[in-house]
N, C-alpha and C positions, 0 to 999 in steps of 0.2 A: 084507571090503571096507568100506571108511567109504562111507557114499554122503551126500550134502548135499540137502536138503529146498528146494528153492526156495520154498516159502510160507513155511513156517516163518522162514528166512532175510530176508526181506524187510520183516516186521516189520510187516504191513498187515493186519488183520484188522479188518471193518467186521460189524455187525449188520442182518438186514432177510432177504428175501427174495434172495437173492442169485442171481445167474445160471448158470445149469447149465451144465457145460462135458462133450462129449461127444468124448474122443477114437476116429475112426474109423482104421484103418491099411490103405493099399490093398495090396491082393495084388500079389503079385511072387515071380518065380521066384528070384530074388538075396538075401532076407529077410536084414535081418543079424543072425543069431541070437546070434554074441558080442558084440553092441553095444548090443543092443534087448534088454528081459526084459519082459513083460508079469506083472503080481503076475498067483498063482489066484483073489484076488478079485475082479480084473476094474477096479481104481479105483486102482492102481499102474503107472507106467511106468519104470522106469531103464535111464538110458541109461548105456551104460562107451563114454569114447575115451582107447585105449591109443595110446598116443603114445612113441615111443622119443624120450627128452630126453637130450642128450647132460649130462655131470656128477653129482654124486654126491646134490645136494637136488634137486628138482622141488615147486615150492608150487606150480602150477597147479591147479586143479577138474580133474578127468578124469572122475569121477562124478556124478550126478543123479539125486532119485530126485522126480519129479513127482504128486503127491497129484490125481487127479478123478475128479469125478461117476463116470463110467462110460467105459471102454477095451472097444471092441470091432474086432475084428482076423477078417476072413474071415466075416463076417456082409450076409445079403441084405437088399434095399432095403425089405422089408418089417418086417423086424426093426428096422432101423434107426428108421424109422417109429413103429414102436410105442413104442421105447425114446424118442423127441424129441418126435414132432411132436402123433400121436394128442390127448393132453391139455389143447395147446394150442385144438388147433379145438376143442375141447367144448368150455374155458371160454369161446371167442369168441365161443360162440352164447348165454351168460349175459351178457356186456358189457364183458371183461376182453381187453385187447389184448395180442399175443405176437407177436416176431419170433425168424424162424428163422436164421440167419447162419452159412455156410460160412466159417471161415478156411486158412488154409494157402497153402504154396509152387505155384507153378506147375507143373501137371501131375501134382494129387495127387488128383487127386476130385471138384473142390469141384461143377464144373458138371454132372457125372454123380450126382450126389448131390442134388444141388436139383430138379435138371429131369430126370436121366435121361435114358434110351436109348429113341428113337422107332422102333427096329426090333424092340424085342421088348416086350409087355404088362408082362409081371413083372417088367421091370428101370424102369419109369417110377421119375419121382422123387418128392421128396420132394412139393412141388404137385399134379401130379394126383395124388397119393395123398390130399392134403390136400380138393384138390374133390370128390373122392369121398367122402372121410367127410364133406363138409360138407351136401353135400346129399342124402346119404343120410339122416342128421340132422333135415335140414328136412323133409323128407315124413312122416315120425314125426311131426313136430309140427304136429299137425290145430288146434289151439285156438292158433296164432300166425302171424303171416304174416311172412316172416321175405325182406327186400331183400338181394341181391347186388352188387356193385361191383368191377369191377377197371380196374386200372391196372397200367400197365408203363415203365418207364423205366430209362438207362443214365447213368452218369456215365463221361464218355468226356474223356481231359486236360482233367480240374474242369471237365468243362462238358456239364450235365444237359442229356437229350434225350429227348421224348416216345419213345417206341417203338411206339404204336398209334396215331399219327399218320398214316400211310404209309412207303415206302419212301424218296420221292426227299426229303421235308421230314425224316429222320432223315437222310439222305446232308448236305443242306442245312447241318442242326443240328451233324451230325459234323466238318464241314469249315469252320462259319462258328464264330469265338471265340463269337460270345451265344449264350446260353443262357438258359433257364426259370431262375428266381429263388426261394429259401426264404426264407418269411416265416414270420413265429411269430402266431398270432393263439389266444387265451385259454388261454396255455400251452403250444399245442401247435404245433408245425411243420407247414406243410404249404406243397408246390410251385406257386408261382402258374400259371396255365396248361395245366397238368397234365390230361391228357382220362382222367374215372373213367366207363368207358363199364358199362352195365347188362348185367347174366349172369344170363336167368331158367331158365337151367340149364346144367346139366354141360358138354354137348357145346358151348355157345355159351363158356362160360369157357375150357376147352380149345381152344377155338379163339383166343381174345383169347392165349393165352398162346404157342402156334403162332406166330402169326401177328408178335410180339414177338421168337418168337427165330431169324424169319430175319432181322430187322433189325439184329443184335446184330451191335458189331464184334469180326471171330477172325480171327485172324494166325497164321502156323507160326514158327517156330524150332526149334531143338535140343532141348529137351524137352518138345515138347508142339506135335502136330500143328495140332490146332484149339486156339490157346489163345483165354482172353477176354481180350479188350482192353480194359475194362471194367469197371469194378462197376455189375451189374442187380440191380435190385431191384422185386418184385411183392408189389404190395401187393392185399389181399381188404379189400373194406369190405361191416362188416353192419349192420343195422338189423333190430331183432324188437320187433314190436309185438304185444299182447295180442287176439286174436279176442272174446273172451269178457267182458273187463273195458272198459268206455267209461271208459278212462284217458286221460289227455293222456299219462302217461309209456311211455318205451321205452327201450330199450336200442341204443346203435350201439360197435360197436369194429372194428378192424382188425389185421391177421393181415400180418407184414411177411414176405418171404422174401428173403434180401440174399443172393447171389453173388458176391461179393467176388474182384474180378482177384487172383490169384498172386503174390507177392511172386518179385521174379529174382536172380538174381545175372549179370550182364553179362560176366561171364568164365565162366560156365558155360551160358550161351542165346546169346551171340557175335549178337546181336540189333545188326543196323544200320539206319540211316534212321529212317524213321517209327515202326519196333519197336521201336526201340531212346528215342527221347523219349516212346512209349508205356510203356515200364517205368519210367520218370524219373519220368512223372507219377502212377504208380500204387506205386513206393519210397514216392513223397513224401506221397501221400495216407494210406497203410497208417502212417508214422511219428507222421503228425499224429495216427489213431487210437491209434495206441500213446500216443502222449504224454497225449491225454483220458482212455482207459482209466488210468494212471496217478494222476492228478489225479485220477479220481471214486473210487478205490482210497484215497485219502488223505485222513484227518479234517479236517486242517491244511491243507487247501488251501482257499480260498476261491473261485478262480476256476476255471472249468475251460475251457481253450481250445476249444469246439464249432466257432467261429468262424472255425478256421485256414482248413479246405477242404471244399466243398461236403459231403464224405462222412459228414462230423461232427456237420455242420447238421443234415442228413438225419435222419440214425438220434441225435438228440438224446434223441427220445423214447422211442425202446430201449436208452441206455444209461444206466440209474441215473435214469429216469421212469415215466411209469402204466405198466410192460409184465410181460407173463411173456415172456423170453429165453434162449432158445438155443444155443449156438454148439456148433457141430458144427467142431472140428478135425481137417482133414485132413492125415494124414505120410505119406512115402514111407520106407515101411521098408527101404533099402539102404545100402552103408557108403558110398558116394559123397553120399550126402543126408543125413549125418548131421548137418551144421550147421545147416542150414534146418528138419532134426527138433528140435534143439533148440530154436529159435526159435517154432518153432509152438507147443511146448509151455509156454517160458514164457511167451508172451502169454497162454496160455488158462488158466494159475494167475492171471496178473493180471489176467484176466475175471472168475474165481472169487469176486474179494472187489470185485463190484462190485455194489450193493444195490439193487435193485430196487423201485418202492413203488407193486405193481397196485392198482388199483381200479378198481369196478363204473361203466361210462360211462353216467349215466341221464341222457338228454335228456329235453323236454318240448315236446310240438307246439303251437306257440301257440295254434292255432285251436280243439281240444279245451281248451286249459287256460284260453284265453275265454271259454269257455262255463262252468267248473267256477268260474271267478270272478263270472257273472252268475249261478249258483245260488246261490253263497257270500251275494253280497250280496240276492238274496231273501227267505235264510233269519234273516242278520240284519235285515234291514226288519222281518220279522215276529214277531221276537225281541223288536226294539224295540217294539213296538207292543201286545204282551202287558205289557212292562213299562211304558207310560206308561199302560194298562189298570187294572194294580195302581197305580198312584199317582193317581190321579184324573186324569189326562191324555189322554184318549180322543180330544179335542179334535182332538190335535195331529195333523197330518196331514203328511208326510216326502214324498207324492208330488208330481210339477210341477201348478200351479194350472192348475185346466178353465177355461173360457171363463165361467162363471157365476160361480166363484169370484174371477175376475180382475175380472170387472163389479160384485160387490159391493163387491171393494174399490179400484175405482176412485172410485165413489161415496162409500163414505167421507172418501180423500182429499180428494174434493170438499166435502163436508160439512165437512173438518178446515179446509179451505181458506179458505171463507167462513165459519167462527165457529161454526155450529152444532151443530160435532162439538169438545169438548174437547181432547182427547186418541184417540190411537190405542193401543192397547195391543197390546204387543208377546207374540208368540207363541212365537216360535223365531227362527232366522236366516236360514229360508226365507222365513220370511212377511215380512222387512226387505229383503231382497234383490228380492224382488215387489213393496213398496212404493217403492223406486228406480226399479224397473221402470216402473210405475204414473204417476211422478210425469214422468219422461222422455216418457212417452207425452202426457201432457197438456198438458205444456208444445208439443210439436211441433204439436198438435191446436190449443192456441190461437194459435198463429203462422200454421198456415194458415189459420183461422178468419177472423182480422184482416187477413191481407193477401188473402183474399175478400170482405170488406168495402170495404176499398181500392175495390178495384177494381170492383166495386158502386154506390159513392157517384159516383165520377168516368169511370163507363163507358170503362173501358181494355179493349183486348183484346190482349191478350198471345199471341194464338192465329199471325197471319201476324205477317211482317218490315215494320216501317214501319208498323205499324196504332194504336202509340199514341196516339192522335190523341183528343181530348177530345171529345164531341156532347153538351154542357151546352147547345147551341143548336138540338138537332135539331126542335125543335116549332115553331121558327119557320122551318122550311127550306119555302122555294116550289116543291120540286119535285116531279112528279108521283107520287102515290102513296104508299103505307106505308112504311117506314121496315124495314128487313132486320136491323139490325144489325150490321151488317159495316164501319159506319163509314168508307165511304166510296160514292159511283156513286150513282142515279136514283131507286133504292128501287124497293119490289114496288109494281105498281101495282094500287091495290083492287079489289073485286069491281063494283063502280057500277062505274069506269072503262075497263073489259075489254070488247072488241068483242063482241057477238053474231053468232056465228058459224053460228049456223042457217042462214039462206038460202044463204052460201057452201058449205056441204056439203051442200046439197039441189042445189046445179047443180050442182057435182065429181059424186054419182051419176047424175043427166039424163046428163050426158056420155057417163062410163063405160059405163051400157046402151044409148047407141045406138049406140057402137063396137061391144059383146059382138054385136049384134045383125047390122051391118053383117060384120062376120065369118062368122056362123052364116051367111048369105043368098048369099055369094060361092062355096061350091065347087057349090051347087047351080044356079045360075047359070053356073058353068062346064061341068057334069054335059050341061046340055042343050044346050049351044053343041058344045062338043068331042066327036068321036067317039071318040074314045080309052074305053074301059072305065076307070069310076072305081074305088071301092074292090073291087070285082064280082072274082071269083078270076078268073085267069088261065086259059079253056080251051088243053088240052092240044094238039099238034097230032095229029093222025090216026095219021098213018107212024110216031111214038116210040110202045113201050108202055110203061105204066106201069111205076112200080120194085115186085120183087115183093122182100117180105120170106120169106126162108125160114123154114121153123118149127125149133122146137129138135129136133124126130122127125124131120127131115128125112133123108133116109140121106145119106151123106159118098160125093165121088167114089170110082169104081173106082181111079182115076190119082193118084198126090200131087201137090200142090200144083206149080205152079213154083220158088215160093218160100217159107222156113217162116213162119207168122204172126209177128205181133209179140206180144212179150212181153206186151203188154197185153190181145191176144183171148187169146193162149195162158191167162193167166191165167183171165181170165173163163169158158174153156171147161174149163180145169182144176177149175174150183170149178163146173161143173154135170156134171161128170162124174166122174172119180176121186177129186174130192179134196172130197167133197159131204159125206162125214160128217164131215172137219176144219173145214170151214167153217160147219159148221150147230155145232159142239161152238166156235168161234168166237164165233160170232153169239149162242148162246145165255147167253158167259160173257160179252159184251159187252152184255147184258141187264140180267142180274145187278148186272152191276159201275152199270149206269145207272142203275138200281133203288134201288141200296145210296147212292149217292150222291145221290140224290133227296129219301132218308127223311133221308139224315145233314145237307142241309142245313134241310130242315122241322124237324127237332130242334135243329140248331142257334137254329133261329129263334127256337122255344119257349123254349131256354134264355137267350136273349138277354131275352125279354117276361120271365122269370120273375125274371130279373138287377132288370129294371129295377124289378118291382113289390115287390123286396126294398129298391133304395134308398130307394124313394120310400115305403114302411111305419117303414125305419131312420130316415129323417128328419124324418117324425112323432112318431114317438117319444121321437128326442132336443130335440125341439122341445117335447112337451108336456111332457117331463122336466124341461126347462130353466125352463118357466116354473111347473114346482107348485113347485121345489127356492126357486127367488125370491121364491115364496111362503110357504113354511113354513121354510128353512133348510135348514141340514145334517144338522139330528136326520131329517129324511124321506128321508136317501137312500137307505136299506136298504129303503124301503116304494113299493110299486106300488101305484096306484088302478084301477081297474076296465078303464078308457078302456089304459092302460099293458097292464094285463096282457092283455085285448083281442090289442093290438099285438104283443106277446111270442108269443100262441100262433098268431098267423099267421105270423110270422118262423119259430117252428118249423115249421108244417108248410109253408111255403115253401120252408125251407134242405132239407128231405127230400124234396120234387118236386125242386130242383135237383141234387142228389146223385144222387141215381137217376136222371136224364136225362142231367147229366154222364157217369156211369156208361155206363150203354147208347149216349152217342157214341163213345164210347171203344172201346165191343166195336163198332158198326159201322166207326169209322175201320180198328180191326184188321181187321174185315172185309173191307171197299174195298182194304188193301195188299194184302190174302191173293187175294180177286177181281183185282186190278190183275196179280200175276205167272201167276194164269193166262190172263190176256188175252194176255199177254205171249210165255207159253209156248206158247200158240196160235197166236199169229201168227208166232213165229219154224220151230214147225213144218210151219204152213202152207206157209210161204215156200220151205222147204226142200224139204219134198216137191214143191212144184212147178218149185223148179230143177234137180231129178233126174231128174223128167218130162221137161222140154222139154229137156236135154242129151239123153235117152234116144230120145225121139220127133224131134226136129228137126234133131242135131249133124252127121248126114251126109248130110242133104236134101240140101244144096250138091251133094256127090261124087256122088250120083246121078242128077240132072240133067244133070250132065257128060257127054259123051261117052267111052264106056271103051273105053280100046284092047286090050281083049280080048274075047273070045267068051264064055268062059266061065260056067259059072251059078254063081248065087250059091248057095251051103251053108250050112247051119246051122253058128253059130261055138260049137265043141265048146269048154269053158272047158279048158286044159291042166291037168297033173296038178300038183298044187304039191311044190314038190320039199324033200327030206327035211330036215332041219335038222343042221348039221352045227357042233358046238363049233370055235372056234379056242383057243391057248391063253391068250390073253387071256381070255374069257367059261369055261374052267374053272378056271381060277387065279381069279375073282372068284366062282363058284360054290364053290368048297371054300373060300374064305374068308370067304365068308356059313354055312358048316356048321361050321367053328370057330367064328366068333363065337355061335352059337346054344349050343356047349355055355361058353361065356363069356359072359351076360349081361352081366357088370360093364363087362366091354373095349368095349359099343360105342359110348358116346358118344367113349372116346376114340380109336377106329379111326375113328368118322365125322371129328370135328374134324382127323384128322391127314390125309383123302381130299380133306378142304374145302380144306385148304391146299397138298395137292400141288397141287390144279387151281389155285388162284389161283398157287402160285408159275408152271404149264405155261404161264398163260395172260398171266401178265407177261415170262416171256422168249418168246410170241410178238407180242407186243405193239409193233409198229415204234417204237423208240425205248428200247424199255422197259431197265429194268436187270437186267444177267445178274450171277448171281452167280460170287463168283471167292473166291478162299480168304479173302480178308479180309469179306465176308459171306455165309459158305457156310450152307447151311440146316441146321437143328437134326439131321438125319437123319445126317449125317457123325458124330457124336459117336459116340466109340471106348465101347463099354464099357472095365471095368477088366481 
């Protein structure tokens, strides 16, 4: 047999890293074994279609013989895995990005390959296979802290739609034309709007992922029960930073998995209505990739159409950009599917020569690489400063001018200003830029100088509205008294001028004590008029006796009460009775805790006094600093005098009383919270025990005051026997599946995340209103194995 080489034929062969192409073939009891030949190698497929052509030539191709990566035919989801995906997640966790990309016909694998089957562990797909090595991974890595991300999204007829949104804004998304927007920002694509929600582990990823593919729109037809309406795509985003190295740099990349809708044929899925313009739009999106695949295959192509339809845009960056990719082609091995088997398989030869160009993603966090730019320039300041050492330049001095340095050369200026200084000699570019400085200042200083003379000379006050007012005349003003300055009214009147006010506040008091007097004199004066008893106590009358307080030993009636006390004696009797060693273990941590609080603010206080006698030593010092350095220069700033170092050694053993009082507030604040919760814990169990009390003592006072319509005696109430526990088959079906899971560790974050999402789905179709699902978004659990 001739058989024809599609690569070969084609005539495109590029250099690079190029994209892996993995043909998968699903099981089928129909297999067409005269039409399909897998090579023994395992990287051969030929296909033969015998065609009876009527006539004696026949030029058509009947044979094909397709060159890839790897063919594997009747192999499990774990195999499959190790052969694709394994590789991928380990370089993600170096910084090296990789998309996984199911291709193929509708109803050949694609979504039972990505995502798998939620009914059984071993059949999961390609993703939780992936989150499970991924964070298996990261726990290994003790010396990295290593960030999670995921996101979920559909393109559903070219119009992108969050998928971890919720349910009714995907219904919303599904059914409204807009849609989320690709933009490209520093090379790379990415979804405006797009929600990348945080996965600090397995079972929460697994759930994000759940929870996305009951959103996902699935339609039935003719070949393929649950198909995707769709291309989903889940994206992982990591970031690994260094534990051990204080680097600004780190590593971030991301881990694409595309699901890519089925290509139809319309005479063979007889798809009407809405399925049927869902295949239209998903022909037309799978062409437009065909067409870029083509063009990124081609030297001589300059342009490459990404731009057609959203699905292009999308995966820009995994086709022939920073990526390691993919594709996993799925065929239906039967002689009815043999044209769409071709087809799969040439696109995945023209994947073959499409060149990839990974690289390591190392970002840099501003805030650390801030800081590694203010060490950088320290280390040169003091680079520099060795070399103006070597050159006689010691002089020079790079940092911003101190307050003393600013006032000598302001004085200079000054000196240059009126004559006595010749020249200023220039230092560097700092000390020019200080001299601007300098000269701006003085100039402002003598403007205000001058126009306070102004107004000095010719007593203006600028202070009120309307007060301009000139008093060049005030010495000859007739009016009485001193002169305010306020420039305007009577003026203060002088000390000669001012009444003497003695005799008038010697009568105001005459006054006031023969009132205080005539007061005192009035109730005793009534005392002896009136018979009425004044302040004298009230005697009692005879016939009442006196109120007797009972003692706390008092004995309690034979008879209960009429009625039970109120909560407030019950209390108080509660805590001298039963509940006496709560309330004393109470009292005694509300001591404590007064106590602790007492000292914490006495220390606080100390630390305050100590604060203060540290400013006021610091501003000493830089006070007499200030004025020996004005005196001698700058050759004495390295040298301390007596008085200075004086200063110095109290500042130390100040800064070390304040430390250690700091210190010691600190362990009593911790104290005070740690005393605070068992104050807390006290009182809530005081509380308790005594509302169990008084339910227990007081709850049937009422019913027995009552009148009982029976005779009968009361009996002691015998507690009943509690009765046996008996499984339903719910509670043993959830106990033998917590004893599988035990000999399965690995299974349970994903049995949890899949329990989370039955209930959310249980509890949205009880939800008045809520959305029931129906075959066009049926939950992930219906997917058929193969």
């Amino acid at each position: 047999n001739e058989y024809k080489s599609y690569l070969s034929d084609s005539g495109i062969m590029t250099a690079g890293n190029k994209v892996k192409v993995v043909v998968r073939v699903k099981p089928t009891n129909n297999f067409a074994t005269e039409n399909i030949d897998i090579h023994p190698d395992g990287k051969h497929v030929v296909i033969r279609n015998k065609k009876m052509v009527a006539g004696p030539i026949n030029n058509q191709v009947s044979d094909w013989s397709f060159p890839m990566d790897r063919v594997l035919a009747n192999v499990s989801q774990e195999q499959l895995y190790d052969e694709c995906v394994s590789g991928i997640v380990s370089s993600a966790l170096e910084g090296y990005n990789g998309t996984v990309m199911a291709y193929g016909q509708t109803g050949a694998g694609k979504t039972f390959t990505i995502t798998g089957s939620t009914e059984n562990f071993t059949e999961r797909g390609m993703i939780p296979r992936a989150l499970s090595q991924l964070y298996r991974q990261i726990q290994d890595m003790t010396e990295h802290s290593v960030t999670v991300r995921v996101s979920y999204m559909q393109i559903y007829n070219d119009s992108i739609s969050d998928l971890l949104s919720g349910s009714e804004d995907v219904i919303t998304a599904t059914t409204n034309p807009t849609s989320l927007t690709v933009t490209e920002e520093g090379g790379a694509t990415r979804v405006k709007g797009l929600q990348v929600k945080l996965a600090p582990s397995e079972e929460e990823a697994l759930n994000l992922l759940f929870e996305g593919e009951t959103n996902r729109a699935i339609a039935e037809h003719s070949l393929n029960l649950v198909s995707s309406r769709s291309h989903c795509i889940v994206t992982v985003y990591i970031e690994c930073r260094s534990l051990t190295l204080s680097s600004s740099k780190y590593t971030s990349s991301k881990v694409n998995f595309v699901d890519l809708a089925g290509s139809e044929r319309l005479g063979k899925t007889m798809s009407e209505g809405v399925t049927k313009i869902e295949a239209m739009h998903i022909n037309k999106s799978l062409t437009f990739l065909e067409q870029a695949i083509i063009a990124l295959a081609d030297k001589k192509r300059e342009h490459v159409p990404f731009r057609q339809c959203r699905l292009t845009h999308v995966l820009r960056d995994s086709l022939g950009g920073n990526c390691n990719t993919v594709m996993i082609a799925n065929v239906w091995g039967e002689r009815t599917q043999l044209e769409e088997t071709v087809s799969t398989l040439r696109f995945g030869t023209r994947m073959m020569c499409v060149a990839n160009e990974p690289v390591q993603n190392i970002e840099y966090d501003p805030v650390l690489l801030l800081k590694e730019y203010e060490m950088e320039i320290k280390a040169l300041k003091m680079e520099l400063a060795m070399h103006d050492t070597i050159v006689n330049r010691s002089h020079v001095v790079y940092e911003p001018y101190t307050e003393v340095q600013q006032f000598e050369l302001q004085q200079s200026i000054r000196r240059f200003i009126s004559g006595s200084l010749p020249e200023i000699d220039i230092i560097n570019l700092r000390q020019v830029k200080e001299i601007f400085k300098q000269f701006k200042s003085i100039v402002i200083n003598q403007e205000k100088d001058i126009e306070a003379r102004i107004l000095q000379k010719y007593n203006i006050d600028l202070t009120t509205e309307g007060s301009k007012t000139s008093r060049r005349n005030s010495e000859t003003d007739t009016g009485v008294g001193d002169t305010d300055g306020t420039g305007f009214g009577l003026g203060v009147a002088p000390n000669s001028a001012k009444l003497d006010r003695a005799a008038v506040v010697e009568s105001k008091k005459a006054q006031r004590s023969r009132r205080n007097k005539e007061r005192a004199d009035s109730p005793r004066k009534s005392a002896q008029a009136s018979p009425l008893p004044g302040p004298a106590p009230v005697a009692e009358p005879e016939d009442v006796p006196p109120p007797v307080t009972p003692a706390l030993s008092s004995i309690p009636p034979l008879h209960p009460p009429s009625s039970p006390p109120s909560k407030a004696d019950g209390f108080e009797e509660f805590k001298r009775e039963r509940g006496s060693e709560i309330n004393r273990i109470f009292i005694e941590n509300k001591k404590v805790l007064c106590e602790k609080k007492r000292s914490a603010k006495q220390l606080a206080n100390e630390i305050n006094r100590t604060k203060v006698q540290l400013d006021t030593i610091r501003s000493r010092l830089e006070k007499k600093r200030e004025i020996r350095l004005a005196e001698e220069g700058d050759l004495a700033e390295n040298l301390y005098d007596e008085e200075e170092f004086g200063y110095l050694s109290e500042l130390k053993s100040l800064k070390k009383t304040y430390k250690s009082k700091y210190r010691e507030l600190q362990n009593l604040q911790s104290d005070i919270a740690y005393c605070q919760r068992l104050v807390e814990q006290s009182r809530s169990k005081l509380v308790g025990e005594f509302e169990a009390w008084y339910q227990e003592s007081f709850a049937q006072m009422g019913d027995q005051t009552r009148p009982s319509t029976t005779t009968a005696p009361l009996t002691a109430m015998v507690p009943s026997p509690v009765p046996l526990t008996i499984e339903d088959n719910q509670e043993k079906f959830e106990r033998l599946k917590s004893e599988l899971l035990m000999e399965n560790p690995e299974s349970i974050p994903y049995q949890n995340a899949k329990k989370r999402m039955e209930r959310k789905a249980m509890y949205r179709h009880r939800m008045p209103g809520g959305i029931k699902a129906t075959v066009r978004n049926a939950p992930p659990s219906h997917m058929k194995a193969y």
